[in-house]
N, C-alpha and C positions, 0 to 999 in steps of 0.2 A: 504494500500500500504506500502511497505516497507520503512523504511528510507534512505533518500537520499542517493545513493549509488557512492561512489569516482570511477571515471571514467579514464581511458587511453586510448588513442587514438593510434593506430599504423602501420600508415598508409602503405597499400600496405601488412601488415600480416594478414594473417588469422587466428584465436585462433583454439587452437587446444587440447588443457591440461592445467588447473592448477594445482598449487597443493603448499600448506601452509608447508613452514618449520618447522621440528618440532623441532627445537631448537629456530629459532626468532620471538618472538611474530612480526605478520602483515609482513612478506616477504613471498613473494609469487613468484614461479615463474611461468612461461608460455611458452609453447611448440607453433611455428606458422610455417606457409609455406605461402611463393607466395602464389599467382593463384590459392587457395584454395585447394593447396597441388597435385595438377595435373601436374605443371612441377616449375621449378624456384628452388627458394634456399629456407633454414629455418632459426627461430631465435629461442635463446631462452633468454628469458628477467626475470632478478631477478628484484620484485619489491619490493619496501619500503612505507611504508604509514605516513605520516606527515601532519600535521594540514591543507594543503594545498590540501590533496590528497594522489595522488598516484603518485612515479617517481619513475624512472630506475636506479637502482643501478648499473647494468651491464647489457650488450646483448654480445653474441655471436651468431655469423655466421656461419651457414655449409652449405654445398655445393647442399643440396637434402632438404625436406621440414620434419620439424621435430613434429611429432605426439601423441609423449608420454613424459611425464619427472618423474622423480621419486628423493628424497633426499635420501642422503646417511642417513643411521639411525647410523652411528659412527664417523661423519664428517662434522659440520656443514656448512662447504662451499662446498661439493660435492655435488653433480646432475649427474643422466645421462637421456640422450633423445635416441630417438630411431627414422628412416630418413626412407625412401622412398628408399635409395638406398641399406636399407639391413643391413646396420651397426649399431651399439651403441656406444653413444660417451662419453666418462666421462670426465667433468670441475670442476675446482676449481675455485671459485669467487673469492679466493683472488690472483688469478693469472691468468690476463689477458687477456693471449694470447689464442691460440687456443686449444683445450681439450687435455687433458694430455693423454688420450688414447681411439683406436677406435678400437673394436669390431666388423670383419666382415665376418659373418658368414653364415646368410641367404640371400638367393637368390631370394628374394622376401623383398617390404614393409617388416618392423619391423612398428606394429602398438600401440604397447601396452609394459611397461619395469615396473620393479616393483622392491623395495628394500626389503627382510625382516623383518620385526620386532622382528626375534627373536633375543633374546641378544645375544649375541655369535658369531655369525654366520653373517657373510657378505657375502649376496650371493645374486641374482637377477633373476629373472627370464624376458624372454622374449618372445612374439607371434606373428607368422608373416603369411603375405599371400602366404608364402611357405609350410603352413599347420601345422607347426612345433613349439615347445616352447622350447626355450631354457634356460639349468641352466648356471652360469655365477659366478663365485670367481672374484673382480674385479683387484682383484692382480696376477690373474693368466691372460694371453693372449691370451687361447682358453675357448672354454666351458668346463662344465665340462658333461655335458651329453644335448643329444638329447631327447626329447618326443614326439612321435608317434602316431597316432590315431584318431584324428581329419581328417575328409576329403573336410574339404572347408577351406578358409580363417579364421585364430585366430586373434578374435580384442580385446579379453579382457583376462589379464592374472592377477589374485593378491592372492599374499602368505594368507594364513590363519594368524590371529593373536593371534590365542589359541593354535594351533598343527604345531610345529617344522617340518619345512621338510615339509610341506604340503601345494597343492594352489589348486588355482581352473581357470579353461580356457574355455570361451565362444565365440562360434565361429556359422562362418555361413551356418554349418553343420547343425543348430540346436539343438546342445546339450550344456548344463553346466555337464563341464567334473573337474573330483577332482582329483589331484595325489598326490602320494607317491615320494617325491626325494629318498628313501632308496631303493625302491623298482624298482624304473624308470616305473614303470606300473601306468595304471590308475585305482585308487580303484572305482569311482563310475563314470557312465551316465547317462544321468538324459536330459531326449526326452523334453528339457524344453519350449521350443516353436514350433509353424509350423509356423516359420518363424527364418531369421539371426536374431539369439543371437547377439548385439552390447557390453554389458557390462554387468561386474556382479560385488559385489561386497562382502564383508563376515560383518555380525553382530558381533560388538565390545563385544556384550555381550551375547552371543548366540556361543558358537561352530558349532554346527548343523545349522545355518541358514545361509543363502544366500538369495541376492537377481539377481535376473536376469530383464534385458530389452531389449528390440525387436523391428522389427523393425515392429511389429503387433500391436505399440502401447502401448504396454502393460509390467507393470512390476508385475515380478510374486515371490515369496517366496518360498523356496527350505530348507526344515526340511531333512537334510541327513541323516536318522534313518529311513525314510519313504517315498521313493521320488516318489513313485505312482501319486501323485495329490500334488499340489499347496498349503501353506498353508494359503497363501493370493496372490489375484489378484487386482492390482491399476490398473483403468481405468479413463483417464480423457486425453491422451494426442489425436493429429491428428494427426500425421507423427511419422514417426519412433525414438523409444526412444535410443538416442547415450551414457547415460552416467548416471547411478547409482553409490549413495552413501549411506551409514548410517551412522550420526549422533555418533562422538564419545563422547557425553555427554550425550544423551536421546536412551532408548532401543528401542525403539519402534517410533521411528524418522528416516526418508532418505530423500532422494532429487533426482530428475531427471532432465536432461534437453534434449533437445528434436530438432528436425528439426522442429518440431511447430514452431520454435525459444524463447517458455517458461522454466522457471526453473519453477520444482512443489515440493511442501514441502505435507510429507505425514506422517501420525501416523498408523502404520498399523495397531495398537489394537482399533483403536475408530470404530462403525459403519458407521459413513462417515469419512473414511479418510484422505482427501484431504485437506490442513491445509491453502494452498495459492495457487497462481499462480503469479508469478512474471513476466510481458511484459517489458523487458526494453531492449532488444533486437532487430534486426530488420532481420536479417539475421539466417542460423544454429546454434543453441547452443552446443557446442563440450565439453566443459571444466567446471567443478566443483567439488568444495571441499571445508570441514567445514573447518573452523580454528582447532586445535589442541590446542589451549591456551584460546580461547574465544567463547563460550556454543551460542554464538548469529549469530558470524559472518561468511558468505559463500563468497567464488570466485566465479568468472564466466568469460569463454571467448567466443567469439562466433566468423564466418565469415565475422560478420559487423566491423570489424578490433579494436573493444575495448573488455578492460578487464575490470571488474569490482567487487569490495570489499563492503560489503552491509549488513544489517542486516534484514532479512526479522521478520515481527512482528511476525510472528508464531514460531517463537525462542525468541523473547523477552517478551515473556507472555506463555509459555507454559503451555498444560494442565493438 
């Protein structure tokens, strides 16, 4: 079992997104809605961890229920979250009040917001169940382009971390679709399940890979030089899988978590894959992410109204 993992309680939110600053080692924020994001308001809560735990540096309130959060990669107090009512909101931590600017574009959920990692370049993408992903300068007040092609609901959008101008967006279309911002076209589709794509995400050390999750259960590996077939399939969850990651310190490491209400730790190059399964949940697991400063440690939020910061043993002994 893992070690003890520091726990937040928040009552009346439902988790919905973490996601580890990459500037403060251990702040973490999290995306939540009411009512399990069906009506009511959102928060979004920056946390801090101390010998004590885990406590709330700041929360903010908006008015619709908030489902995605992303860091700015050129500003260590910005965040933006993405609501139900269609909008994107960008906050500054060290400035209290209400977000410094909203983003309202889509006419449908915004489920998914993403910051680049390339240097240079401050730009964000976002996916909504308007069918549509949108590109995003956060200095400018409209978009800067529209993308096309997707025919059901977008729940998952994130930039590539090797190719400039490049992401990828899985939706309930079932396809992991990849584009070009130069090009505003989509270079590859990729038939990646028969069933809704929930999340994808891109190999830190891999260009070509991807991983996708479904709600068949199942997450699947996508070589984009060859997207005919899979180049691995993890099998182990019961309900449909909400939320893939890779590991940015091990290549061949990711995480999922699941309506099972499990996190599962997985090595995709060993013959059995499956490294953990982490139960400390009790309700849907929506939200995770590695740290970026520490090779051990994961978030997690779920609909049981806690967050949680935790080291599972299959990062602390790796193989």
């Amino acid at each position: 079992m893992s070690a003890a993992a520091r726990t937040l309680r928040v009552p009346g939110r439902h988790g919905y997104a973490a996601e580890f600053s990459p500037y403060l080692p251990g702040r973490v924020a999290c995306a939540a809605a009411q009512h399990y994001g069906i009506a009511g308001c959102g928060t979004l809560l920056i946390l801090d961890q101390d010998e004590s735990g885990l406590r709330v540096f700041r929360s903010f309130d908006w008015s619709d229920g908030l489902f995605d959060v992303t860091w700015s990669e050129n500003n260590e107090h910005v965040l933006v979250t993405c609501s139900g009512d269609g909008s994107l909101q960008l906050w500054d931590t060290a400035k209290p009040a209400g977000p410094l600017q909203v983003y309202k574009e889509h006419t449908q959920e915004v489920y998914s917001v993403d910051w680049s990692q390339t240097r240079g370049e401050q730009l964000m993408v976002s996916g909504s169940w308007d069918h549509t992903v949108k590109l995003w300068d956060p200095t400018v007040g409209k978009s800067l382009c529209t993308f096309r092609g997707h025919e059901s609901v977008i729940y998952s959008t994130i930039w590539s971390p090797h190719i400039p101008g490049c992401f990828a967006s899985a939706s309930g279309d079932q396809t992991l679709r990849i584009w070009d911002m130069k090009s505003t076209g989509v270079r590859v589709v990729v038939p990646a399940h028969q069933a809704e794509i929930l999340s994808c995400d891109w190999c830190k050390y891999n260009e070509n890979l991807l991983v996708t999750g479904a709600v068949d259960c199942s997450l699947r590996g996508w070589d984009l030089r060859n997207v005919r077939q899979p180049v691995f399939e993890l099998l182990g969850h019961t309900y449909a899988v909400r939320r893939v990651k890779f590991s940015p310190f091990y290549a061949s490491v990711l995480a999922s978590c699941s309506y099972d209400f499990t996190v599962r730790f997985w090595n995709f190059s060993k013959p059995d894959p499956l490294l953990e399964t982490v139960e400390h949940h009790t309700e849907f697991t929506c939200g995770l992410d590695f740290s970026l400063q520490s090779p051990t440690q994961v978030a997690d939020c779920a609909w049981d109204e806690t967050i949680k910061i935790y080291d599972p043993v299959c990062l602390a002994m790796p193989a």
